[in-house]
C-alpha positions in Angstrom: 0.0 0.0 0.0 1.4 3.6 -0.5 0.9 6.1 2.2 -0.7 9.2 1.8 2.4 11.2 2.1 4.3 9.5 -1.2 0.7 10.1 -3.0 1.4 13.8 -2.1 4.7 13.8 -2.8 3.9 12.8 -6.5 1.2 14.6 -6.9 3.7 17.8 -5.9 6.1 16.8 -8.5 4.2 16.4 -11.1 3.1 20.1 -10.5 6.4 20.9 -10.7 7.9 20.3 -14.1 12.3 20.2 -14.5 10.9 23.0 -17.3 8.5 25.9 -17.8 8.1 28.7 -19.8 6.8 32.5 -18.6 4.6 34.3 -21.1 3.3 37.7 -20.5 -0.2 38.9 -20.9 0.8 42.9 -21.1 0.6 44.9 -24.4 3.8 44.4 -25.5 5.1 45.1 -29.3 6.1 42.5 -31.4 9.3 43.3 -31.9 9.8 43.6 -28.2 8.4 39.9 -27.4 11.4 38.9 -30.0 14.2 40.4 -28.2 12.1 38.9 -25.0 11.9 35.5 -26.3 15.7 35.8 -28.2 16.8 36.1 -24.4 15.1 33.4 -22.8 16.5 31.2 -25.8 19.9 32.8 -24.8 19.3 31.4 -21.1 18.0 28.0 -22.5 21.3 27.6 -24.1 23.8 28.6 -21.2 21.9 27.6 -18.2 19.6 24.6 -19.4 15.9 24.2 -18.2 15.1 26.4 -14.8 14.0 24.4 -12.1 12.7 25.6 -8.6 11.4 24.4 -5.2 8.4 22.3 -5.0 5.1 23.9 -5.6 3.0 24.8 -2.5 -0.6 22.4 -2.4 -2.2 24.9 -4.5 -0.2 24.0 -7.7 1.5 27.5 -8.2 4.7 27.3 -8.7 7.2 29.6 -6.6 10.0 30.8 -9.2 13.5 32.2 -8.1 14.6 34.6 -11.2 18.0 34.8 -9.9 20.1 32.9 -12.5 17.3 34.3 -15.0 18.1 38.2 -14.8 21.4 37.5 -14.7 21.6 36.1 -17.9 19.3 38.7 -19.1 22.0 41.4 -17.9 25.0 39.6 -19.5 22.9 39.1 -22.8 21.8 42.9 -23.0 25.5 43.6 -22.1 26.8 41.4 -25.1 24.4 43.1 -27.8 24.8 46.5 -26.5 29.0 46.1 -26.6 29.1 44.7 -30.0 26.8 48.0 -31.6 28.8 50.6 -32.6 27.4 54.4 -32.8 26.9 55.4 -36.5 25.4 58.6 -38.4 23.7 59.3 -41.7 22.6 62.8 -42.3 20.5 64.0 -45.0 21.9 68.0 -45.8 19.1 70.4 -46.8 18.3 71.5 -50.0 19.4 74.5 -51.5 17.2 77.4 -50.9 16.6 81.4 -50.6 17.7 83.6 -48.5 15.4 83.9 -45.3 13.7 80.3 -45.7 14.2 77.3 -43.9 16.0 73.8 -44.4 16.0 70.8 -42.5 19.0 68.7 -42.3 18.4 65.5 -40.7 20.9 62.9 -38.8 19.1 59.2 -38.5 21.7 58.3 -35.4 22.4 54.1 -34.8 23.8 52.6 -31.4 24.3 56.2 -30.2 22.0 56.6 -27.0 22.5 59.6 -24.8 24.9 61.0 -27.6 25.2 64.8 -27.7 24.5 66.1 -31.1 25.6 69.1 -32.8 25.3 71.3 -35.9 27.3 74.0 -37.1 26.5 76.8 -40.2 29.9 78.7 -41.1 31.5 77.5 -37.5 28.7 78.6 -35.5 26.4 76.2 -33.5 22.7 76.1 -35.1 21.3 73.4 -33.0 21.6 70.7 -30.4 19.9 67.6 -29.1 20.5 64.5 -27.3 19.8 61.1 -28.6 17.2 59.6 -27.1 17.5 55.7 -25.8 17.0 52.9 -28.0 18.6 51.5 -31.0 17.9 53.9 -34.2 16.6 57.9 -34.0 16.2 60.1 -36.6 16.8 64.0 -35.4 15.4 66.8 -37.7 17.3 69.9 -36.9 15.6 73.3 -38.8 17.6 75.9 -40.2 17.5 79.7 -41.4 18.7 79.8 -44.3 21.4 82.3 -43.7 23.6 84.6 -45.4 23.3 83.8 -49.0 26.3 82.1 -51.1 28.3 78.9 -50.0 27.9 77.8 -46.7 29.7 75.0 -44.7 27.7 72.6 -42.9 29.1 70.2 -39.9 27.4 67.8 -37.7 29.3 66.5 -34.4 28.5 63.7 -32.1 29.9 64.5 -28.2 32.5 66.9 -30.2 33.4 64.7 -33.0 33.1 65.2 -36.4 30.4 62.8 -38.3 29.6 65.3 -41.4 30.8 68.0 -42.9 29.4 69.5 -46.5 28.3 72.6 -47.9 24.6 74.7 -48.4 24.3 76.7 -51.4 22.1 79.6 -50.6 20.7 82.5 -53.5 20.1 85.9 -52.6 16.4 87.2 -52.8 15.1 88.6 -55.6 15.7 87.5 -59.6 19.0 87.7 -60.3 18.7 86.8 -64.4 20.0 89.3 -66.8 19.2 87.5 -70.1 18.3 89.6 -73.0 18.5 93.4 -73.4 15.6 95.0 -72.2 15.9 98.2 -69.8 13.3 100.6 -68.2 14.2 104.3 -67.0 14.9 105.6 -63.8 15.0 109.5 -62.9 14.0 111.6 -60.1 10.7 112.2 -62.0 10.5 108.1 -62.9 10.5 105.6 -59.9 10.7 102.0 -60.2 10.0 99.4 -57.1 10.1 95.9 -56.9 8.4 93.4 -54.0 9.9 90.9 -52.2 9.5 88.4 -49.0 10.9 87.6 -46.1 10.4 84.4 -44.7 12.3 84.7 -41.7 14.1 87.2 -40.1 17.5 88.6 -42.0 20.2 91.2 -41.1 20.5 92.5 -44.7 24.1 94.1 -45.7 23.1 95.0 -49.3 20.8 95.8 -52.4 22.0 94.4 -56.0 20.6 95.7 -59.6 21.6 95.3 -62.9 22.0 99.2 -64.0 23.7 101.0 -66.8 23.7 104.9 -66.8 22.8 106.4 -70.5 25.6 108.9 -71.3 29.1 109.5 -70.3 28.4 112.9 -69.3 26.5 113.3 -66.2 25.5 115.7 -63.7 26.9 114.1 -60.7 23.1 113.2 -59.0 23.0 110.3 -56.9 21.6 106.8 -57.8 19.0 106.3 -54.3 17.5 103.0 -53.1 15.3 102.7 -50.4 13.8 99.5 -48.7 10.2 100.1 -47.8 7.2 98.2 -46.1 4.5 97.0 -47.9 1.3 99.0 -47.3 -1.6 97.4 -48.8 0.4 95.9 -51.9 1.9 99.0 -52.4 5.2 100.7 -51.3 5.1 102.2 -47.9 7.1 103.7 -45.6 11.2 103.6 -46.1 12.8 101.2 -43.5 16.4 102.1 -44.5 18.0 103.8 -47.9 21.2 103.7 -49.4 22.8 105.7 -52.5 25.7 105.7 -54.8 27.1 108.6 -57.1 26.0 108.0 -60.7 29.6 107.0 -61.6 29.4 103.7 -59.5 27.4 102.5 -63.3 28.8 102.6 -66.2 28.0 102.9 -69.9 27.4 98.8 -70.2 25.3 96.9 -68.0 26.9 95.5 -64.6 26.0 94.8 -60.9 25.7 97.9 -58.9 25.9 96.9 -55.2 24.5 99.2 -52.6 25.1 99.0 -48.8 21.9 99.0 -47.0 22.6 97.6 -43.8 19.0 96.6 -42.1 17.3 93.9 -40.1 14.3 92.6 -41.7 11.4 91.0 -40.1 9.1 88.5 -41.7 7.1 90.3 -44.6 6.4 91.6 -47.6 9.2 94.6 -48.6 10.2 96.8 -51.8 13.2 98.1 -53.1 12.4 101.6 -54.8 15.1 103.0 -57.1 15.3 106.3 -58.2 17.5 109.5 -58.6 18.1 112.3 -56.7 19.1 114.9 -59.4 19.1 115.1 -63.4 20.8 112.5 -64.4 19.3 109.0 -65.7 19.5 105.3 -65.6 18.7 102.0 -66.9 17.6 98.9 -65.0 17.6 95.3 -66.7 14.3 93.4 -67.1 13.4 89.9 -68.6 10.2 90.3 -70.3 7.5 87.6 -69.3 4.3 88.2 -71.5 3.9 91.5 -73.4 0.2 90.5 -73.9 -0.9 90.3 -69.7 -0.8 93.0 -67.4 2.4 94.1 -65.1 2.2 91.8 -62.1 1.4 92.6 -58.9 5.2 93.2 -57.6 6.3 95.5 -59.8 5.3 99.2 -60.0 6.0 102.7 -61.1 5.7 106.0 -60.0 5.6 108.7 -62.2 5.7 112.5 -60.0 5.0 115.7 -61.1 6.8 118.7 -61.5 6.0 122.4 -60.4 7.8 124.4 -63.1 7.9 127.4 -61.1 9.9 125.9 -58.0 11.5 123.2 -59.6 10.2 120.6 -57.3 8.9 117.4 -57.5 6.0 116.0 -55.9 4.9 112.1 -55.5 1.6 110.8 -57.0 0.6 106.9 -57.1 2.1 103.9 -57.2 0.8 102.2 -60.4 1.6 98.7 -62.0 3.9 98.3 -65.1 2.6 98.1 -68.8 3.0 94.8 -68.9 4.7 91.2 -67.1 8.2 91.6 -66.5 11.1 91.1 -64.2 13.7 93.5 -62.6 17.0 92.1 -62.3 17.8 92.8 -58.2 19.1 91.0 -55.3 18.7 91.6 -51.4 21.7 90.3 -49.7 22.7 89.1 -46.1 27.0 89.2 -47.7 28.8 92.0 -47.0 
């Protein structure tokens, strides 16, 4: 006959298999539950089946998860020491003057890294990697001052990227064919522009040739103005240059206009400040529709008896065309 106690004895290890596996019930990703069930494998291997004491009456096993987190630890340690940090970074595109890029860095193995990004030398933007194994890191930039610019991207002050970001000035800086409109102190000429984020301006470009070789030693003027209600408004900093600063053929004429610009809609007015004239270059878009809506003329009057001249209104252009300009953020 078998007592009662071997009958409980059996019955105890039977409830308590050499082997058991521990399955969660949480909300837990799928790729999660493979790096979960990857590391039990991992403890399989090194430490066999995991056995504990003998289950209490009520079948539920008691489990000691000594041996079991210290695998865990050694695994994670193995995986995390064989990863090596690495960086891929998209550059932005090239843009205008005053708009914004984004340059991105998609950062591998590289938790709690300090990240860094420098435009000409000068830091634009940091962040931290956050934990885990992959993280892409957008960093926006102000596209700012216009020309070549070098780009470099650091990781806890080392060097992971370095490259270059073309900007253009603002404005329409073509000067095909051969077309040219007047400017005078009786005949203005303005031309609209935006500014998508703020810009310290240094200067004002246009494509000007003056008419004869003799002059009278007036001024060529430029003025940036606000827009009021599609319209030029009121002058936010000016700039001139003697009439001898253009010359007899086309070519640049470059006037310093130092000014910090807000986000807007601006003009640059051009115009003279005595009796002699100039040309400004313009590409022709369609002779048969109206002048656009950021281009305009003035056209003042003069009183014959004093000599002076008085402003009227700011009307649009004959027909669709183009000034050649540029607004600058170069010296």
């Amino acid at each position: 006959m078998v007592s009662k106690k071997k009958k409980q004895r059996r019955r105890e290890n039977k409830a308590n298999p050499d082997c058991f596996i521990i399955l969660s019930n949480g909300n837990i990703s799928g790729e999660f539950m493979k790096k979960i069930l990857l590391i039990l494998l991992t403890v399989v291997l090194l430490f066999g089946c995991i056995g504990g004491p003998s289950a209490p009456s009520n079948g539920t096993p008691q489990i000691n998860l000594t041996n079991v987190t210290q695998a865990i630890n050694e695994t994670v340690t193995t995986v995390t020491q064989g990863c090596s940090p690495s960086y891929s970074v998209t550059p932005p595109n090239s843009a205008k003057l005053s708009s914004s890029g984004t340059l991105a860095v998609t950062a591998k193995c590289a938790s709690k890294k300090t990240v860094k990004v420098l435009l000409n030398g000068a830091e634009v933007g940091s962040t931290t990697v956050p934990e885990g194994d992959s993280a892409v890191l957008n960093f926006n930039l102000i596209s700012s001052p216009d020309g070549e610019n070098s780009l470099e991207v650091t990781a806890d002050g080392s060097q992971v990227f370095s490259g270059k970001w073309d900007i253009s000035p603002l404005g329409y800086s073509s000067t095909a064919g051969s077309d040219n409109d007047m400017i005078s102190i009786g005949r203005w000429k303005a031309v609209a522009f935006e500014v998508s984020n703020p810009v310290a301006v240094k200067k004002a470009g246009a494509y000007l040739m003056r008419l004869t070789s003799m002059t009278y030693g007036s001024n060529m003027v430029v003025d940036i103005r606000s827009d009021s209600s599609g319209k030029p408004g009121d002058v936010v900093a000016t700039s001139s240059l003697p009439i001898n600063a253009s010359t007899l053929t086309p070519n640049w004429v470059y006037f310093p206009i130092a000014t910090q610009l807000q986000k807007g809609r601006y003009w640059l007015v051009l115009r003279d400040d005595g009796k002699d004239e100039y040309n400004i270059r313009y590409i022709t878009v369609d002779k048969l529709k109206p002048g656009n809506p950021n281009h305009m003329k003035m056209d003042l009057t003069k009183n014959e008896d004093t000599g002076v001249w008085s402003e009227t209104q700011w009307t649009p252009l004959a027909y669709d065309r183009d000034y050649s300009f540029v607004i600058s953020a170069r010296d």
